[in-house]
Kinemage of the C-alpha trace (Angstrom):
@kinemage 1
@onewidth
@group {chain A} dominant
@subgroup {mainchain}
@vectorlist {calphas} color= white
{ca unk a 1} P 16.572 -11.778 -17.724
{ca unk a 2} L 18.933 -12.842 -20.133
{ca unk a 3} L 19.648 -16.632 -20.867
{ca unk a 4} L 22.956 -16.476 -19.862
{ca unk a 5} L 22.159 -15.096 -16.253
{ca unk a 6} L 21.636 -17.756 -13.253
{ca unk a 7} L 18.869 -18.634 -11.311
{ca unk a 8} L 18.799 -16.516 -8.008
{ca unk a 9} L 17.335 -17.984 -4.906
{ca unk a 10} L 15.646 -14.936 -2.333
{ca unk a 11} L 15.084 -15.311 1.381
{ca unk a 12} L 11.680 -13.937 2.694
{ca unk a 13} L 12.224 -11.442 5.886
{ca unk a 14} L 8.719 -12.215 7.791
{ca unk a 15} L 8.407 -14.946 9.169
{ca unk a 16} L 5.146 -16.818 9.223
{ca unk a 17} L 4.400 -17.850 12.367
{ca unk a 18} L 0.729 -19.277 11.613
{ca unk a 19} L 1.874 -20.658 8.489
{ca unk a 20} L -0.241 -18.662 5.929
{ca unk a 21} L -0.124 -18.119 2.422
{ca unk a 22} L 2.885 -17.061 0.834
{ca unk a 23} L 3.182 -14.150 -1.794
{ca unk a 24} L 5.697 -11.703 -2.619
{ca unk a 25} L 3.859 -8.936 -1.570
{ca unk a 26} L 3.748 -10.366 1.649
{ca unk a 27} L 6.878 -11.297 1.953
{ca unk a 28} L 6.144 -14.233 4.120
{ca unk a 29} L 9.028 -17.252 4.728
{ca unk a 30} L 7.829 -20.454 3.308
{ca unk a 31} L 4.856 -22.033 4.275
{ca unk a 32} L 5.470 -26.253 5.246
{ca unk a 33} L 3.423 -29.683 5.331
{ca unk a 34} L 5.259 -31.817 6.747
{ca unk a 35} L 3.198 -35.261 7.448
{ca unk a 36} L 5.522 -36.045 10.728
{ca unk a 37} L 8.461 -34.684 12.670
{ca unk a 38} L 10.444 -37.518 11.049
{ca unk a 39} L 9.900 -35.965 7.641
{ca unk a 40} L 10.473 -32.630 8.964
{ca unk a 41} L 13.541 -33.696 9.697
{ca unk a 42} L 14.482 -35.586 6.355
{ca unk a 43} L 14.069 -32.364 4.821
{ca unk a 44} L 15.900 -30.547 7.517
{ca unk a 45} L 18.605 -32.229 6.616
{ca unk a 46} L 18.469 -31.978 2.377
{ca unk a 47} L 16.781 -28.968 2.259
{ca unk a 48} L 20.292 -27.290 0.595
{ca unk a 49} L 20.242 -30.307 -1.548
{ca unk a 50} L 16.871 -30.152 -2.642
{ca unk a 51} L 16.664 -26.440 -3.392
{ca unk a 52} L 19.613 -26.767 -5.291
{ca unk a 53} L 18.477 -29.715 -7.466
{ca unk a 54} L 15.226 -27.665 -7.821
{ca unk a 55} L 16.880 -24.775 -8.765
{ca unk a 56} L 18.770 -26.803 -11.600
{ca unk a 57} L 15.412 -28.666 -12.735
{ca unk a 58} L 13.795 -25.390 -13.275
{ca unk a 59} L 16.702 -23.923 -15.289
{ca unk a 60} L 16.784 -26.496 -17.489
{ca unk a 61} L 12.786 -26.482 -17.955
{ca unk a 62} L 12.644 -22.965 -18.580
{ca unk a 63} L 15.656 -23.485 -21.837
{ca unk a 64} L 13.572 -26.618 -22.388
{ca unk a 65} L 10.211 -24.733 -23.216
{ca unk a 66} L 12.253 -21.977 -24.510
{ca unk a 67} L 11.215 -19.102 -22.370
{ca unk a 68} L 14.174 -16.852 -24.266
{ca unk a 69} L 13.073 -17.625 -27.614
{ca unk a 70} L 9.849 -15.607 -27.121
{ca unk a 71} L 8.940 -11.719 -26.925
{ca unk a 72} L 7.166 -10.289 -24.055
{ca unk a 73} L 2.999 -11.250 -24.326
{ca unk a 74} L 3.987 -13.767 -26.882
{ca unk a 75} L 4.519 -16.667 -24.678
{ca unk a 76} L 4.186 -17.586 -21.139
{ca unk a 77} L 6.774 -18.042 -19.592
{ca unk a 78} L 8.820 -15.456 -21.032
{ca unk a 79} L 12.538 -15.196 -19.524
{ca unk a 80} L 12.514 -11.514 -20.809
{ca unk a 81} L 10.079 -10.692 -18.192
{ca unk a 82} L 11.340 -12.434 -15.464
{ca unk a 83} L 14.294 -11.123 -12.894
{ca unk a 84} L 15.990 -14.257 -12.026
{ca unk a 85} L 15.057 -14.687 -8.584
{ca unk a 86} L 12.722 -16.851 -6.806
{ca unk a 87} L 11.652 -17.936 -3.329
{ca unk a 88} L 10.160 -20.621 -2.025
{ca unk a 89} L 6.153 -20.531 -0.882
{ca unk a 90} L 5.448 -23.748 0.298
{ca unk a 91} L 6.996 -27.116 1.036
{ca unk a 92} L 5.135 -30.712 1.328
{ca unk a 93} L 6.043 -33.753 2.766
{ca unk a 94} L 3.994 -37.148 3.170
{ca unk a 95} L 3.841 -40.491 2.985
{ca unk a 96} L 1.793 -41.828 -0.623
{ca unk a 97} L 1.495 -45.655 -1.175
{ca unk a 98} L 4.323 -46.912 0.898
{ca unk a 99} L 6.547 -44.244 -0.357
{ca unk a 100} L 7.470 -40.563 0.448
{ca unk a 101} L 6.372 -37.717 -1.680
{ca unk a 102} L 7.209 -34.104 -1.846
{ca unk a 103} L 7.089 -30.669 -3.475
{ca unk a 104} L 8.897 -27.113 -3.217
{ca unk a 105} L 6.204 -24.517 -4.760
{ca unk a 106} L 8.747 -22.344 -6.111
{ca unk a 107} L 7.723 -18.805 -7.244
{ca unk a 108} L 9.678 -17.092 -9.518
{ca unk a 109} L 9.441 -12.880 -9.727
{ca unk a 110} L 8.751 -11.209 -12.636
{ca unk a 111} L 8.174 -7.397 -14.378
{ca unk a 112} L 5.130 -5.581 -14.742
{ca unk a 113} L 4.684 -2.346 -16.871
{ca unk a 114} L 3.290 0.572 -15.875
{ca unk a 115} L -0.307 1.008 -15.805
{ca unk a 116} L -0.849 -1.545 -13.782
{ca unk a 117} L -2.277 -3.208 -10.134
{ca unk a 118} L 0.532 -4.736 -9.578
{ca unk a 119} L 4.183 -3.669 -8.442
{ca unk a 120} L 6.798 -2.889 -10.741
{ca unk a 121} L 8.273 -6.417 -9.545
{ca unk a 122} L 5.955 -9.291 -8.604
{ca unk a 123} L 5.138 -13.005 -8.947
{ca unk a 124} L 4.724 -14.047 -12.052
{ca unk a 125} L 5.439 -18.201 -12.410
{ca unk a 126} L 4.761 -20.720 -9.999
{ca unk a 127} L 6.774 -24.164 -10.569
{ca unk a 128} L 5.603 -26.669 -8.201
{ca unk a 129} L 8.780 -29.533 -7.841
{ca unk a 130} L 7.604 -33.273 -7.259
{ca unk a 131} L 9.802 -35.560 -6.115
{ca unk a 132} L 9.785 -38.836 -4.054
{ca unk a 133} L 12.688 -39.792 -1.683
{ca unk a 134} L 13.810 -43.470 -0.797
{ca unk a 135} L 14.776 -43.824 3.125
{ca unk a 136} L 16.484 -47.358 2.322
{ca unk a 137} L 18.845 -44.822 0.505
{ca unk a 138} L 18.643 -41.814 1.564
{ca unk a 139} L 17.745 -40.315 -1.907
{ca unk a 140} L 15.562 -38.150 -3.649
{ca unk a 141} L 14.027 -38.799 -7.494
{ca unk a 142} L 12.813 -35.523 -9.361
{ca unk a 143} L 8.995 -36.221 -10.249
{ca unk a 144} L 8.120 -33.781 -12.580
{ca unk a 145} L 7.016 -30.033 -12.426
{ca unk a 146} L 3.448 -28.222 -12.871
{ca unk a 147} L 3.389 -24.919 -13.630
{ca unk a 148} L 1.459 -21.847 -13.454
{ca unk a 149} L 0.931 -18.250 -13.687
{ca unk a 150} L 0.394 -16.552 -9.965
């Protein structure tokens, strides 16, 4: 991936009916935790919104840490050996302390060199987007990320 591409955002085909465990081999739509049908339904209605402001967040991170300054095995993340896209594996929604909390796992795809376990494209980050949302408003606050390698 070059720094100059865009983010790409991937629908998975199966749905997951007993809401299991997401992984691109899989292929599984999103797994959710949603505390309430209330909150089911406040992300109902932002989920574009969300995604999208997750989607931003995690393009700027990835400049931020500089994941195209580095050579493949170098550093991790390395935007040279991702593809761009992502899906989402998981989304949480509850109530914390008299306020409401969330997260989109997203789970971004990357390459993998032959000889190896794996297929040519897999997962290869997982960036976990916290953020809290204000009913009196009807907004949502970025949080943070945490990151790892899946």
């Amino acid at each position: 991936m070059k720094q100059t591409d865009a983010l790409k955002r991937i629908e998975m085909p199966n749905p997951n009916t007993k809401n299991g465990h997401v992984c691109y081999k899989n292929k599984l739509q999103p797994e959710f935790d949603f505390e309430s049908e209330e909150l089911k339904a406040v992300y109902q209605q932002h989920e574009a919104e969300l995604l999208s402001v997750a989607e931003k967040e995690a393009w700027d991170y990835l400049l931020d840490v500089g994941a195209w300054d580095s050579e493949p095995g170098e550093d991790f993340p390395c935007g040279k050996e991702m593809t761009g896209e992502w899906y989402v594996g998981r989304v949480t929604l509850k109530s914390l302390k008299n306020q409401i909390y969330g997260s989109i796992d997203m789970r971004f795809l990357g390459y993998y060199s032959a000889p190896t376990v794996r297929s040519p494209i897999d997962d290869y980050l997982g960036m976990e987007y916290t953020f809290y949302y204000e009913p009196n408003t009807d907004t949502f606050e970025f949080d943070g990320f945490n990151t790892s390698a899946i």
